[in-house]
N, CA, C and O atoms as a Maestro MAE file, in Angstrom:
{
 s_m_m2io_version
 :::
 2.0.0
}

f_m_ct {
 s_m_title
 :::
 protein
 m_atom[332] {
  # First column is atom index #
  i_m_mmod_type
  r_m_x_coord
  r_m_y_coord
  r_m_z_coord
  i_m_residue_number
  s_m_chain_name
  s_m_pdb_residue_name
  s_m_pdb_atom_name
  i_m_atomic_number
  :::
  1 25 0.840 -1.181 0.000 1 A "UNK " " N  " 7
  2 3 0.000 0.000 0.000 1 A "UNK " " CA " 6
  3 2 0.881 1.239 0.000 1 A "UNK " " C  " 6
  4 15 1.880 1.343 0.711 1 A "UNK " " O  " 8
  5 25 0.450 2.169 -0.840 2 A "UNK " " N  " 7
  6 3 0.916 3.414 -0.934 2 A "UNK " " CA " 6
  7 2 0.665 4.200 0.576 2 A "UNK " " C  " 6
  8 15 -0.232 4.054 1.407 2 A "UNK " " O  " 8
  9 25 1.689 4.965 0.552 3 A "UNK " " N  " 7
  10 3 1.349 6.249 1.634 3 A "UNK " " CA " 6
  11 2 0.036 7.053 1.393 3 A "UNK " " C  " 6
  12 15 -0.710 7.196 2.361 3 A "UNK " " O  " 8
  13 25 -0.305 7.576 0.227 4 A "UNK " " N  " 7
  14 3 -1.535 8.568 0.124 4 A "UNK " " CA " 6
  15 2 -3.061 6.970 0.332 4 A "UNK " " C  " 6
  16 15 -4.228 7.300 0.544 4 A "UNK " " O  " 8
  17 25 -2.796 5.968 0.252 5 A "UNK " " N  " 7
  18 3 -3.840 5.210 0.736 5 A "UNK " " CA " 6
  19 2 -3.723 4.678 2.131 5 A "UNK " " C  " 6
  20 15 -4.839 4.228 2.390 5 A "UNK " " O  " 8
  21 25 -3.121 4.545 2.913 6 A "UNK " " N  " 7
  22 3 -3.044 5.169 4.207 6 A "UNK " " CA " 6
  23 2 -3.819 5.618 4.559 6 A "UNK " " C  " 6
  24 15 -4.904 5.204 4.966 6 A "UNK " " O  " 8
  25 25 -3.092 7.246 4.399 7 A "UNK " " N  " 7
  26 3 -3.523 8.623 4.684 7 A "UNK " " CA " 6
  27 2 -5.291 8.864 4.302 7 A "UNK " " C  " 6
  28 15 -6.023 9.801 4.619 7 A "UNK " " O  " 8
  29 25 -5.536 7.847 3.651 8 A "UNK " " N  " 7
  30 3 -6.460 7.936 2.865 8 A "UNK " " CA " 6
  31 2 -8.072 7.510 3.521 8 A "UNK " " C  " 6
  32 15 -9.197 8.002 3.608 8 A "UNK " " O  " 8
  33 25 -7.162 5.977 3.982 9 A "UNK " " N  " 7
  34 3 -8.139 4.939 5.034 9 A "UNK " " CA " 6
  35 2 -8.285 5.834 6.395 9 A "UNK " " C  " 6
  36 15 -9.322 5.892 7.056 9 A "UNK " " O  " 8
  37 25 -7.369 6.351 6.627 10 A "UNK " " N  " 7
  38 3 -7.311 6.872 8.472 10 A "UNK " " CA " 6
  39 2 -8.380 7.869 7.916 10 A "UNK " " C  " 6
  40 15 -9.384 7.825 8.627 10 A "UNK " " O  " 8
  41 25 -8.512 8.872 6.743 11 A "UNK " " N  " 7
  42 3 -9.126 9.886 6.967 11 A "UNK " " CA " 6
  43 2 -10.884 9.567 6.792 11 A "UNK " " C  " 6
  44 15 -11.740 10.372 7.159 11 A "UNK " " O  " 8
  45 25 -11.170 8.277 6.182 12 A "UNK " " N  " 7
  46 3 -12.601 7.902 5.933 12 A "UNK " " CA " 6
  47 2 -13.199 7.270 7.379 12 A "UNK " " C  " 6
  48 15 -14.376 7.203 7.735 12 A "UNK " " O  " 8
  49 25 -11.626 6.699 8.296 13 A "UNK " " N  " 7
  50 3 -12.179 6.005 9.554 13 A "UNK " " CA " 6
  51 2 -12.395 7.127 10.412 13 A "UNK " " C  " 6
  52 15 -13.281 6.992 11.256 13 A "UNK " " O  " 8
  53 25 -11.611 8.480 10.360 14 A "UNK " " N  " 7
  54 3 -12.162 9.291 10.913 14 A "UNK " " CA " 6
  55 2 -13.405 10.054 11.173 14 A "UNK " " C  " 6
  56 15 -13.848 10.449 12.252 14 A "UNK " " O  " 8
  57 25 -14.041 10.229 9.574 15 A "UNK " " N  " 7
  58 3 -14.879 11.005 8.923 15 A "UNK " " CA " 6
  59 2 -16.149 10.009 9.647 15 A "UNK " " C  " 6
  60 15 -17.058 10.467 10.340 15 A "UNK " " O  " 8
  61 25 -15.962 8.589 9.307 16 A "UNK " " N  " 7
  62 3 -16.863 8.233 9.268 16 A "UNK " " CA " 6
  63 2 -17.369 7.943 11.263 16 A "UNK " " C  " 6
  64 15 -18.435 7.598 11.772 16 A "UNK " " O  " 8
  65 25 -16.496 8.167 11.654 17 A "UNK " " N  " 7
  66 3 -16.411 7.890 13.560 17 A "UNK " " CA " 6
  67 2 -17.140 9.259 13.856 17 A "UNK " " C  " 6
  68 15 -17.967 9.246 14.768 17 A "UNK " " O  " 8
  69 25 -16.937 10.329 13.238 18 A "UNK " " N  " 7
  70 3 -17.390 11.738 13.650 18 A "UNK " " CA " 6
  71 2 -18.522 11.828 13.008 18 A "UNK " " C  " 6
  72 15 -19.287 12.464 13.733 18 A "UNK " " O  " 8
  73 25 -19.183 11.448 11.762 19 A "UNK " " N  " 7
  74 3 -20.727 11.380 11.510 19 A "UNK " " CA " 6
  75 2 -21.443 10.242 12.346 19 A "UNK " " C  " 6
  76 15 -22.669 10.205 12.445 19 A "UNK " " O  " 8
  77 25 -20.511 9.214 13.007 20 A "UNK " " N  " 7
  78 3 -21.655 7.953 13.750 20 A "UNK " " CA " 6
  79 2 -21.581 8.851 15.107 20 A "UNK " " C  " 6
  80 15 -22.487 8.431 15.827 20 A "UNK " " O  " 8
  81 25 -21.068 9.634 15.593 21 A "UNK " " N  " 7
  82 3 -20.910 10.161 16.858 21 A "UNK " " CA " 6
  83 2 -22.216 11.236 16.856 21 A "UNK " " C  " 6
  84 15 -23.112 11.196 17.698 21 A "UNK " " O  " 8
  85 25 -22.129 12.429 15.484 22 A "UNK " " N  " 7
  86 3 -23.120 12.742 15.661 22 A "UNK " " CA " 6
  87 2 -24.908 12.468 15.244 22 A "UNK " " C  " 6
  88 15 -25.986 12.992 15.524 22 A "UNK " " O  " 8
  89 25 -24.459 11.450 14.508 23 A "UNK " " N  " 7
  90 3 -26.152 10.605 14.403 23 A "UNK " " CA " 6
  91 2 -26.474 10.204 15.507 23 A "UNK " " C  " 6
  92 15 -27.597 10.468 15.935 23 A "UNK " " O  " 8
  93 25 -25.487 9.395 16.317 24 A "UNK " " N  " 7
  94 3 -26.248 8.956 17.298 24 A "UNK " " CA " 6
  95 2 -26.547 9.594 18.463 24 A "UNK " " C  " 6
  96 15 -27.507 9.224 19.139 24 A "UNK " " O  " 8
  97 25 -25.622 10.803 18.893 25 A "UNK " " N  " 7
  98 3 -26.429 11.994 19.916 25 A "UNK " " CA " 6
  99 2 -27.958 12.877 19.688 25 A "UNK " " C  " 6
  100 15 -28.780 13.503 20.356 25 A "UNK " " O  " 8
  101 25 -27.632 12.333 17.878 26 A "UNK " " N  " 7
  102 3 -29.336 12.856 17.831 26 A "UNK " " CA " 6
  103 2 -30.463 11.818 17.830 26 A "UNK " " C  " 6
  104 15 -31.648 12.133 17.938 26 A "UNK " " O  " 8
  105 25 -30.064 10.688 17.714 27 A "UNK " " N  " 7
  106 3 -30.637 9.691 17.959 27 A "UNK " " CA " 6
  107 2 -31.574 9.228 19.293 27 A "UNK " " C  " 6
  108 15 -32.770 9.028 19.506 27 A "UNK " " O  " 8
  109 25 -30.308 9.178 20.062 28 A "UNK " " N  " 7
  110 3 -30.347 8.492 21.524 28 A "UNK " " CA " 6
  111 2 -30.301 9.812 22.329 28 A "UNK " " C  " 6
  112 15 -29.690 10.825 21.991 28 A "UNK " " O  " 8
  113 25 -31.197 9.607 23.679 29 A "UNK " " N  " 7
  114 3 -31.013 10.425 24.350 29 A "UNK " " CA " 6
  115 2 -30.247 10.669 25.632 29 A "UNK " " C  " 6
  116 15 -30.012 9.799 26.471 29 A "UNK " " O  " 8
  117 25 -29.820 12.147 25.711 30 A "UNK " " N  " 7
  118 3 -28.891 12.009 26.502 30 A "UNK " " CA " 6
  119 2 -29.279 11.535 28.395 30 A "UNK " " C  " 6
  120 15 -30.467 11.655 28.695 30 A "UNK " " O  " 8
  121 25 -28.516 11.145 29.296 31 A "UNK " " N  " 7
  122 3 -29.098 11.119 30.857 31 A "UNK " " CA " 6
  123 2 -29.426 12.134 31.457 31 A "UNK " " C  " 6
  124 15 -29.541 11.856 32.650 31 A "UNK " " O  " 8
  125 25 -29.717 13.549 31.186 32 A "UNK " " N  " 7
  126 3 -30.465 14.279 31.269 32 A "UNK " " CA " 6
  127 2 -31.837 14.612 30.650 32 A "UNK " " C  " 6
  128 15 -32.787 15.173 31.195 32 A "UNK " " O  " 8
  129 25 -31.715 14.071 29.198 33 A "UNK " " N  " 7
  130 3 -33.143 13.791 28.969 33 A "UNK " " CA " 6
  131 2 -34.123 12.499 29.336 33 A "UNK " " C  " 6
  132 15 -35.339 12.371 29.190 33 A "UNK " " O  " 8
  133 25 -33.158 11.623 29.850 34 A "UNK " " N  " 7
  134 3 -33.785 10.546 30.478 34 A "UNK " " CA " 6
  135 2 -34.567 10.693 31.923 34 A "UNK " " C  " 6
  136 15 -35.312 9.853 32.429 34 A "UNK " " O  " 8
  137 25 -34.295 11.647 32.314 35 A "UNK " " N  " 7
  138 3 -34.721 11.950 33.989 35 A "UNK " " CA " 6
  139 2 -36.406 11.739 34.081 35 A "UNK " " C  " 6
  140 15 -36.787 11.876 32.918 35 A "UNK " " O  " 8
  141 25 -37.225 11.549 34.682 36 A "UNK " " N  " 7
  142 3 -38.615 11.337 34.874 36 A "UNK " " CA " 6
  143 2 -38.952 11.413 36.389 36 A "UNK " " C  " 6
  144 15 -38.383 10.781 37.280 36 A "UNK " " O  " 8
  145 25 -40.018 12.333 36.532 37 A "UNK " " N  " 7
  146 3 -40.826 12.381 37.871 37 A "UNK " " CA " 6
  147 2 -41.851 10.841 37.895 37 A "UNK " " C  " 6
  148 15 -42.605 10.234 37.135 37 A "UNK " " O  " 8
  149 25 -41.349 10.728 39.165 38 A "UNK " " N  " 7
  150 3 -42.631 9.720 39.333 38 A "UNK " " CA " 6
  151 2 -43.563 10.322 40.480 38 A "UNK " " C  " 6
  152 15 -43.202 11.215 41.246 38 A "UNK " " O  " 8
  153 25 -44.709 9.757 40.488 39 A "UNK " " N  " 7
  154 3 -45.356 10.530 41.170 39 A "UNK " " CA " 6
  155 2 -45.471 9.722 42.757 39 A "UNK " " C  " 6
  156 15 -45.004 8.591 42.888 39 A "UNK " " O  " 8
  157 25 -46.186 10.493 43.990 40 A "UNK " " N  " 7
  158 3 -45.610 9.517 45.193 40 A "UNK " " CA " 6
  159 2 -47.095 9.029 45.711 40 A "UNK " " C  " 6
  160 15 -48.154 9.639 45.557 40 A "UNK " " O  " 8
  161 25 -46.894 7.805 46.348 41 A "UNK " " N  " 7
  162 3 -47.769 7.240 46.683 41 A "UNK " " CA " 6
  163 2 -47.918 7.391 47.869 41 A "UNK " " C  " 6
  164 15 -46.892 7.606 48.515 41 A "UNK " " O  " 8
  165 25 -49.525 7.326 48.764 42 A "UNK " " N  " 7
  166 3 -49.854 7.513 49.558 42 A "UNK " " CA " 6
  167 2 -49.756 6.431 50.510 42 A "UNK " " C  " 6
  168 15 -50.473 5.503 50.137 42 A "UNK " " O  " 8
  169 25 -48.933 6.089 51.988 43 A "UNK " " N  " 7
  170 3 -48.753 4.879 52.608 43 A "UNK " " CA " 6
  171 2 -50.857 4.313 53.063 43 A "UNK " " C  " 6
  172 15 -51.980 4.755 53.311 43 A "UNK " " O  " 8
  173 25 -50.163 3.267 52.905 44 A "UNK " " N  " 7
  174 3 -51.635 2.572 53.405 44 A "UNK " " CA " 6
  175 2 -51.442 2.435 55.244 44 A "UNK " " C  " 6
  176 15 -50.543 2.006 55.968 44 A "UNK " " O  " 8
  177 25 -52.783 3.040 55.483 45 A "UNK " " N  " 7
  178 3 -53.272 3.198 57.245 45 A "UNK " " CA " 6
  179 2 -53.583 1.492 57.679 45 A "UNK " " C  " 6
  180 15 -53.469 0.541 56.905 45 A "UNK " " O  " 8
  181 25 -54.051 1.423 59.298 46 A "UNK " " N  " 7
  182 3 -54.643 0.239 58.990 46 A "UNK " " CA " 6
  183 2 -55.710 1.139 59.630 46 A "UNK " " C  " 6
  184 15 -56.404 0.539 60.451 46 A "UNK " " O  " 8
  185 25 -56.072 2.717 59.412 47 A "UNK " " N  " 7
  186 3 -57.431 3.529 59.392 47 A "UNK " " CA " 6
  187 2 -58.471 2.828 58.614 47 A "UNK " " C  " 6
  188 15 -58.201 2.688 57.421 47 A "UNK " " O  " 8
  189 25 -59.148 2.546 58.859 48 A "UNK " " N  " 7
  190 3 -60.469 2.382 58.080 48 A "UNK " " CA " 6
  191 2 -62.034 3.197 58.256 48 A "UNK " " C  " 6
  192 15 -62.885 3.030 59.129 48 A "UNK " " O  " 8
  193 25 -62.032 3.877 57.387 49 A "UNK " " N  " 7
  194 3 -63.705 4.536 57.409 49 A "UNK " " CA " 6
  195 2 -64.531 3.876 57.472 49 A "UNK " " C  " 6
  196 15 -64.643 2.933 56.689 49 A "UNK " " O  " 8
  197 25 -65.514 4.158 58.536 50 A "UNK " " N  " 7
  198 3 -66.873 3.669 58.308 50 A "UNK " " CA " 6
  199 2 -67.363 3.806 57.240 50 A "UNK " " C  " 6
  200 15 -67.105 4.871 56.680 50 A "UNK " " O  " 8
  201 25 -68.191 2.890 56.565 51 A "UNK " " N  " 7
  202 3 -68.911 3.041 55.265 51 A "UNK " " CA " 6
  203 2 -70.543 3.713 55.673 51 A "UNK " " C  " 6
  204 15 -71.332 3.693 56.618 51 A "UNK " " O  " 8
  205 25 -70.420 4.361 54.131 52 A "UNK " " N  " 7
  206 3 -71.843 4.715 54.272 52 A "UNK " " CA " 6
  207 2 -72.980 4.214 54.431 52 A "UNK " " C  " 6
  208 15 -73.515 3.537 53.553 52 A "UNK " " O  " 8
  209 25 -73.732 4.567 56.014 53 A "UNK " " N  " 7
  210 3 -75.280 3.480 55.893 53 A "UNK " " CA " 6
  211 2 -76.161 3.598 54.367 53 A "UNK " " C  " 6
  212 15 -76.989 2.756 54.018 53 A "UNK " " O  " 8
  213 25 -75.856 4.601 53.705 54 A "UNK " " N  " 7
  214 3 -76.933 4.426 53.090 54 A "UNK " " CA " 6
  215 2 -76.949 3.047 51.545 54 A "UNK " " C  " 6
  216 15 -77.862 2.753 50.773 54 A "UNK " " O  " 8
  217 25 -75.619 2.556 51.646 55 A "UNK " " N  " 7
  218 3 -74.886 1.484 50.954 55 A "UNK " " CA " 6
  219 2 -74.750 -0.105 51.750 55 A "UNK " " C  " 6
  220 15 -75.011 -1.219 51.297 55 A "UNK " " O  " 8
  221 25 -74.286 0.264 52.966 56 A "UNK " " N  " 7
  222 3 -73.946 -0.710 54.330 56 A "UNK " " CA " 6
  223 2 -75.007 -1.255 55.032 56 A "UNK " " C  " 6
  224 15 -74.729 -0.677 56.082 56 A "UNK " " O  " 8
  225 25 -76.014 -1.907 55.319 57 A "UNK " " N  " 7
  226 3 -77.052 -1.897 56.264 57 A "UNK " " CA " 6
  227 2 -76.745 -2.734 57.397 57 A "UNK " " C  " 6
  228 15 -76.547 -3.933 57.200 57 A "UNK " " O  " 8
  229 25 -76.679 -2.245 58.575 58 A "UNK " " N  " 7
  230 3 -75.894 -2.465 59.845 58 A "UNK " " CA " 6
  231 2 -76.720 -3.615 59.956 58 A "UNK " " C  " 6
  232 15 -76.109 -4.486 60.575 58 A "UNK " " O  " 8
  233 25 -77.897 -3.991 59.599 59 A "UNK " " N  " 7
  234 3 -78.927 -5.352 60.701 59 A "UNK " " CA " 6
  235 2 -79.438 -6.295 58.886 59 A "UNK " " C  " 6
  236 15 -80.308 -7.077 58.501 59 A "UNK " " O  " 8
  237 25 -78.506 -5.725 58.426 60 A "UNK " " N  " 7
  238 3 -78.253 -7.388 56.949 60 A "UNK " " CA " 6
  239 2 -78.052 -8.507 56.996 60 A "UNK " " C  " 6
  240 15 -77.021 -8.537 57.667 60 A "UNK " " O  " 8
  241 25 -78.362 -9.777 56.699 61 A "UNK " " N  " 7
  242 3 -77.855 -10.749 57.150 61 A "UNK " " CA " 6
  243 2 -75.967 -10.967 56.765 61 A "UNK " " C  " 6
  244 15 -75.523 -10.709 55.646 61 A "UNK " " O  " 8
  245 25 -75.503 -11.230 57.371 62 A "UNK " " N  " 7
  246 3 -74.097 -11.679 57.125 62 A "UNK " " CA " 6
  247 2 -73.859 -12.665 56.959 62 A "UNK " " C  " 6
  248 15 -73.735 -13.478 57.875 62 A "UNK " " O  " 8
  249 25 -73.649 -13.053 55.207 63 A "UNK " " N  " 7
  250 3 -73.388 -14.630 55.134 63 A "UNK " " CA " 6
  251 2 -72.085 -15.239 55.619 63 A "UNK " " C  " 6
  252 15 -71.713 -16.378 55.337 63 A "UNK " " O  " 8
  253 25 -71.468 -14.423 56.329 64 A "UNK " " N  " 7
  254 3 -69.808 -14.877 56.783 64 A "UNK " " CA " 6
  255 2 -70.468 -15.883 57.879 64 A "UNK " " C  " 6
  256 15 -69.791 -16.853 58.221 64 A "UNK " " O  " 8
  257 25 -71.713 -15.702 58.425 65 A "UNK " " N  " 7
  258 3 -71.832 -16.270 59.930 65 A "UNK " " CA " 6
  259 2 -72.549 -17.869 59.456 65 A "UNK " " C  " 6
  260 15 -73.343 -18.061 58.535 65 A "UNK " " O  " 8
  261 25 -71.952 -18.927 60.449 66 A "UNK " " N  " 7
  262 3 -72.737 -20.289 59.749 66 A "UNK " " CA " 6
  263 2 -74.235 -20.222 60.299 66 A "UNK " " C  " 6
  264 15 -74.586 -19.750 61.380 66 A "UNK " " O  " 8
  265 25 -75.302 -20.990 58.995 67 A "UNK " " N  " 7
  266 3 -76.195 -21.734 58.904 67 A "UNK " " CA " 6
  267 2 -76.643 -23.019 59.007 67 A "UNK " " C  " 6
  268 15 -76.584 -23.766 58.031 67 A "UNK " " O  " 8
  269 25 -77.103 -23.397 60.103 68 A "UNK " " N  " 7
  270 3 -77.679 -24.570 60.496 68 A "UNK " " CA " 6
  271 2 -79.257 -24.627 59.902 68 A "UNK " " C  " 6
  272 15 -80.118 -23.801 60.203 68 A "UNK " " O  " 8
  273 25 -79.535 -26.225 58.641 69 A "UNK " " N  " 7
  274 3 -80.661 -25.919 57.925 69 A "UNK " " CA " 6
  275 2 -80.820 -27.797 59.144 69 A "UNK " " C  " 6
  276 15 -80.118 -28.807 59.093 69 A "UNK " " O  " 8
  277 25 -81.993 -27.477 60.012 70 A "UNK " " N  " 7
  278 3 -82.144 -28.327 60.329 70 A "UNK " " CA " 6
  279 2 -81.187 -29.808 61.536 70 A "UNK " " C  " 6
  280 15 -80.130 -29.487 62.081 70 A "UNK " " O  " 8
  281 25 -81.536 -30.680 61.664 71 A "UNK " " N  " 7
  282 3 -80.303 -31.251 62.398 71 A "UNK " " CA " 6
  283 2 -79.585 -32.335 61.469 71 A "UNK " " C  " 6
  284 15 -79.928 -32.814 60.388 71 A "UNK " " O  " 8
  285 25 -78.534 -32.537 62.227 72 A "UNK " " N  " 7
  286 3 -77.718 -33.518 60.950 72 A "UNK " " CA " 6
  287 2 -77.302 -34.126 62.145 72 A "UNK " " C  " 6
  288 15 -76.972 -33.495 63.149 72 A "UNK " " O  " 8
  289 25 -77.317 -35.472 62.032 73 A "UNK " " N  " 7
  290 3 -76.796 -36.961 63.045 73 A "UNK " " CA " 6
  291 2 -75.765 -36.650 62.678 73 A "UNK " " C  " 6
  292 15 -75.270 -36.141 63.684 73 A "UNK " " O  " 8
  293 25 -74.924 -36.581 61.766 74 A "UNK " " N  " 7
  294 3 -73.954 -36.541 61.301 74 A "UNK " " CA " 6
  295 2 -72.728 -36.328 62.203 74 A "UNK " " C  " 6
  296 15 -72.408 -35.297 61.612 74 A "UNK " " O  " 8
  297 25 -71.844 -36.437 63.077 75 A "UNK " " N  " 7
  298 3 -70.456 -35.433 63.848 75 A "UNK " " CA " 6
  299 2 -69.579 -36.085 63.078 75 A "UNK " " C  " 6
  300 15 -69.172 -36.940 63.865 75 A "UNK " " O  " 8
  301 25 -69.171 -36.210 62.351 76 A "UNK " " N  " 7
  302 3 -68.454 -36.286 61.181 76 A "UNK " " CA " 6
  303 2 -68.730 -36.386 59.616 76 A "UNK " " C  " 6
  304 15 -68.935 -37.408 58.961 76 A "UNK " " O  " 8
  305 25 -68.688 -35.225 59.239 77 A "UNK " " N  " 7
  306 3 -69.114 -34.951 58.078 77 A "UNK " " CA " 6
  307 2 -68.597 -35.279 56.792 77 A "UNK " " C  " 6
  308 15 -69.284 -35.082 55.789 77 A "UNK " " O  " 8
  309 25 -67.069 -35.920 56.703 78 A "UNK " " N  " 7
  310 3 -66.435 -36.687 55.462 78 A "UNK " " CA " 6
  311 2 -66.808 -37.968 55.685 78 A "UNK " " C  " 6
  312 15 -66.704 -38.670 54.680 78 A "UNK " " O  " 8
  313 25 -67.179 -38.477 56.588 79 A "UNK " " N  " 7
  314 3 -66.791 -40.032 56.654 79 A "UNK " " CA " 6
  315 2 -68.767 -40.650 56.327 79 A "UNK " " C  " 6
  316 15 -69.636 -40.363 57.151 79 A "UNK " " O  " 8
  317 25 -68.944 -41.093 55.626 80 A "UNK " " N  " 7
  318 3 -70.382 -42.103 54.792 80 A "UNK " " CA " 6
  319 2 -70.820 -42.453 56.362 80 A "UNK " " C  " 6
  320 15 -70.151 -42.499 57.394 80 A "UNK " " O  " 8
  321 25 -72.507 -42.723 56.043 81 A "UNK " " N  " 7
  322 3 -73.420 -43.242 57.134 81 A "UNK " " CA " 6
  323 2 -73.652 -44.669 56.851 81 A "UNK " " C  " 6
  324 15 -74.003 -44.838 55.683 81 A "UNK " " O  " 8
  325 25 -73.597 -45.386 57.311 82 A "UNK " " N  " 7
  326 3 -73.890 -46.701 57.224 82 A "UNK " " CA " 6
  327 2 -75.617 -47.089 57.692 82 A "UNK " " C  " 6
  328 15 -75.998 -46.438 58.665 82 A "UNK " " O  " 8
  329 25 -76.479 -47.904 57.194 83 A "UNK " " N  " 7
  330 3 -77.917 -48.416 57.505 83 A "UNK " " CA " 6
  331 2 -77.671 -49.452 57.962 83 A "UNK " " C  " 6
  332 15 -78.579 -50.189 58.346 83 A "UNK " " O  " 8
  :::
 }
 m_bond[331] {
  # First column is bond index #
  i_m_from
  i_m_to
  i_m_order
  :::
  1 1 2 1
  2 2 3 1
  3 3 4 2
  4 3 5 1
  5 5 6 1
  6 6 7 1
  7 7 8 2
  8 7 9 1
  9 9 10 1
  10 10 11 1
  11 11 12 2
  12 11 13 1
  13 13 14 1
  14 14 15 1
  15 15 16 2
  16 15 17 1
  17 17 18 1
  18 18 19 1
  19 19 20 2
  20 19 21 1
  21 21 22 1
  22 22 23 1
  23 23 24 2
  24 23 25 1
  25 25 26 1
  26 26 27 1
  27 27 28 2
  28 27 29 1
  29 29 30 1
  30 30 31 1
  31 31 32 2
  32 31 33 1
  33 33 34 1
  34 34 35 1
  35 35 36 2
  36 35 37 1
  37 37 38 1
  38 38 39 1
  39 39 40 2
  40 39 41 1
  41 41 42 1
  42 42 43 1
  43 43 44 2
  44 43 45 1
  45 45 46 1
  46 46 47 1
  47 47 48 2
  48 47 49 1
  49 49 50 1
  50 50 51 1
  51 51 52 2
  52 51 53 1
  53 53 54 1
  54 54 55 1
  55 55 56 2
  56 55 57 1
  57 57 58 1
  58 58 59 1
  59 59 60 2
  60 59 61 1
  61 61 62 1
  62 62 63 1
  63 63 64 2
  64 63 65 1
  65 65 66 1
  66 66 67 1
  67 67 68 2
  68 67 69 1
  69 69 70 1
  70 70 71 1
  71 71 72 2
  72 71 73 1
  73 73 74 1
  74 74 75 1
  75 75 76 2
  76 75 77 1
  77 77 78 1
  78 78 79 1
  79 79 80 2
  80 79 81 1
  81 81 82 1
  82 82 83 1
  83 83 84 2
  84 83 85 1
  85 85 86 1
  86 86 87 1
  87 87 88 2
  88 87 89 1
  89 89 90 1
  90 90 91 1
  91 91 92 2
  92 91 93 1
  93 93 94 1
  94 94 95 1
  95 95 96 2
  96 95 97 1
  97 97 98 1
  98 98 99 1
  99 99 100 2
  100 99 101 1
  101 101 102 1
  102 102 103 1
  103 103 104 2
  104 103 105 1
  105 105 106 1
  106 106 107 1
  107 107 108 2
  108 107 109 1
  109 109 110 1
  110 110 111 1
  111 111 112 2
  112 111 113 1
  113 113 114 1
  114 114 115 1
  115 115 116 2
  116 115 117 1
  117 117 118 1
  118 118 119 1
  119 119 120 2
  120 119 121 1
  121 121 122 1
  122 122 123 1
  123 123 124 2
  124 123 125 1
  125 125 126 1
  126 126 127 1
  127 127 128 2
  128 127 129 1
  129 129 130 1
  130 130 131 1
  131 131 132 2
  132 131 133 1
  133 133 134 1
  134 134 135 1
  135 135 136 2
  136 135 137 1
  137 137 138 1
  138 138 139 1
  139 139 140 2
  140 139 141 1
  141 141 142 1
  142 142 143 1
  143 143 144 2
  144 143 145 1
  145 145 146 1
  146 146 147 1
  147 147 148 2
  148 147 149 1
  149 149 150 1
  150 150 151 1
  151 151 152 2
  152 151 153 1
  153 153 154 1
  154 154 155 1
  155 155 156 2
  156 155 157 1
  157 157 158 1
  158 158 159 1
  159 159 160 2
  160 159 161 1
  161 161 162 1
  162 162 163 1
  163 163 164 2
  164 163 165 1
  165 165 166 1
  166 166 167 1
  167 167 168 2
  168 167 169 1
  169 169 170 1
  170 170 171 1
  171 171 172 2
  172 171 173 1
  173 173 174 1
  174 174 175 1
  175 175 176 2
  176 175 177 1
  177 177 178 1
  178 178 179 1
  179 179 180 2
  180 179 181 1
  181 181 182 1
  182 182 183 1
  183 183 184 2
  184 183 185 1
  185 185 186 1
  186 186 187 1
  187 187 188 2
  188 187 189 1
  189 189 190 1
  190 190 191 1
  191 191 192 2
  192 191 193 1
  193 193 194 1
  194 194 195 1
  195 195 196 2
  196 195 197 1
  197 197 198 1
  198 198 199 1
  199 199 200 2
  200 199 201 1
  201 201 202 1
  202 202 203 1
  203 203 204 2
  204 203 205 1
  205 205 206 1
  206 206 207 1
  207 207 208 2
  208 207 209 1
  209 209 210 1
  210 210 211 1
  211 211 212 2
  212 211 213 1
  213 213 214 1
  214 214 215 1
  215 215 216 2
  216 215 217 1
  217 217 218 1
  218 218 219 1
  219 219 220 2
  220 219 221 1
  221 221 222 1
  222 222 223 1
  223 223 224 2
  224 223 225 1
  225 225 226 1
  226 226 227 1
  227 227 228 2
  228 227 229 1
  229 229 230 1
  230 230 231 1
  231 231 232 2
  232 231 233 1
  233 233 234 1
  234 234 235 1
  235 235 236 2
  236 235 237 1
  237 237 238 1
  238 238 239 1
  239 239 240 2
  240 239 241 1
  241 241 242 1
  242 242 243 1
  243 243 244 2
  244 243 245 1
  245 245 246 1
  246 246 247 1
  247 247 248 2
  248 247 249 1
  249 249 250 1
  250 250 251 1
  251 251 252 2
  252 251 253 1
  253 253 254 1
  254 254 255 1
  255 255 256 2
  256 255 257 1
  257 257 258 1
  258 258 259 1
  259 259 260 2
  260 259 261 1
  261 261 262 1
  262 262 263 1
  263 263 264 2
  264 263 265 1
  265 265 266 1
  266 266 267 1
  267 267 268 2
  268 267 269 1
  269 269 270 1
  270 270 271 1
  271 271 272 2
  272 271 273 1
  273 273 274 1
  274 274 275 1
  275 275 276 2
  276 275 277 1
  277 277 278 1
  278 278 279 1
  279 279 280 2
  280 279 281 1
  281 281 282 1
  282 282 283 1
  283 283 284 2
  284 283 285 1
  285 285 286 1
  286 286 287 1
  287 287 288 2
  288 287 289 1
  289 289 290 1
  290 290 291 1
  291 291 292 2
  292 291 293 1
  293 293 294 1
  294 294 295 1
  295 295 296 2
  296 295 297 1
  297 297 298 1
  298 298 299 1
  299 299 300 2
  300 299 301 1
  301 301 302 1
  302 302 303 1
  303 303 304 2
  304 303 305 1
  305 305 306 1
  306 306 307 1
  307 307 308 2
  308 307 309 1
  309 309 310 1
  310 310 311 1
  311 311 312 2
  312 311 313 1
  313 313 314 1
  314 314 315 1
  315 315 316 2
  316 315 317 1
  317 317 318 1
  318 318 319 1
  319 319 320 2
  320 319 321 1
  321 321 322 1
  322 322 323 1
  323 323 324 2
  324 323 325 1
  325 325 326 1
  326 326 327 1
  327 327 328 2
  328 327 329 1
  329 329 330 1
  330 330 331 1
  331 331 332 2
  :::
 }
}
């Protein structure tokens, strides 16, 4: 290889390092444009509001509580009855 092709290669590896440098600053953004607010969350109480009667009815039945339909011989309830 000649000297002026050299001189030639270094100057296209240059050229071409200084146009990828500035494509990609316009490209990509910088860590100052990356910055973002997040917004803050409110801690959870173990406060709880009364709910509104007019939604709530204090004397409702509550199906959380058990129902007895009748009697059952039964005191064990997985295990079969035998006749």
């Amino acid at each position: 290889m000649k000297r002026q092709d050299i001189a030639l290669i270094g100057f296209v590896i240059f050229f071409s390092a200084v146009i990828s440098l500035i494509i990609s600053n316009a490209i990509f953004a910088s860590p100052k444009k990356r910055q973002q607010q997040a917004s803050t969350v409110q801690p959870i109480t173990t406060d709880f509001p009364t709910p509104d009667p007019h939604y709530f009815n204090q004397s409702a039945y509550d199906p959380t509580q058990p129902l007895d339909i009748g009697q059952n011989g039964n005191t064990d309830p997985f295990k079969s009855i035998s006749h």
